[in-house]
C-alpha positions, 0 to 999 in steps of 0.5 A: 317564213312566218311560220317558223317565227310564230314557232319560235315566238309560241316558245320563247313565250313558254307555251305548250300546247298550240294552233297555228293558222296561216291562209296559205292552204298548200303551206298549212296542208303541208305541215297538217299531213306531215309530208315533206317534200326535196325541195326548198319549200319542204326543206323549211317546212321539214325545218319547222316541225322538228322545232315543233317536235322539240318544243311542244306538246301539241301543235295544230295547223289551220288554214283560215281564209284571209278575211279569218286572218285579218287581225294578223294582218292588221297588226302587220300594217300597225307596226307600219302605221304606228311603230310606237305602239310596240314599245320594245324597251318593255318586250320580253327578250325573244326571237319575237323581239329581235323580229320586231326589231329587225322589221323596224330596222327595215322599215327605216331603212325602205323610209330613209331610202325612199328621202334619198330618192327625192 
C-alpha cells in the first residue's frame, strides 16, 4: 500500500509533522475519520495509523483529484523511463531506498522476461 511506504518514508526522513495526499477518496476518507473497518483493507489502514501514532506529531490525509497527484505519478513513470536518474549509491539508507530497490529489481526482472518471451 503506498501509504504505508510514504509513512515509513516521512520517518526514515525525520520528520514530524506531515500531509498525506493519495486520489483514492474511499482510502483517504478512511484514514482522515479514523475508522477501521474488520476487513483487509481496515486491517492495513488500522496498520498505517498506529505507525502514524508512533512516528509524528502530526498527520493530515487529503485526497487530491488525479490531475492534483500528477507530479507523484510522474516520477513513478521516471524511474520506468530513466532508472539512472535515482542514483541510489547516494540514498540515504531507508525503507524508501530498499522500495526503490526492489522496484528496480522488479522492473529488471518484467524486461528480462519480456527478452525470453521473443
Amino acid at each position: 500500500m503506498a501509504t504505508h511506504f510514504a509513512v515509513e518514508f516521512a520517518r526514515d526522513l525525520g520528520l514530524h509533522d506531515v500531509d498525506l495526499e493519495g486520489d483514492n477518496l474511499e482510502v483517504m476518507f478512511a484514514f482522515a475519520s479514523r475508522i477501521v473497518s474488520h476487513t483487509v483493507m481496515g486491517l492495513l489502514i488500522e496498520d498505517v495509523l498506529v505507525e502514524v501514532a508512533l512516528s509524528f506529531v502530526s498527520c493530515q490525509f487529503m485526497h487530491v483529484d488525479r490531475k492534483g497527484n500528477e507530479v507523484v505519478h510522474g516520477l513513478a513513470k521516471l524511474v520506468d523511463i530513466a532508472p539512472h536518474y535515482y542514483d541510489l549509491d547516494n540514498f540515504p539508507q531507508c525503507e524508501a531506498k530498499h522500495v526503490l530497490e526492489k522496484l528496480y529489481k522488479k522492473r529488471e526482472k518484467e524486461r528480462e522476461g519480456s527478452k525470453n518471451r521473443k
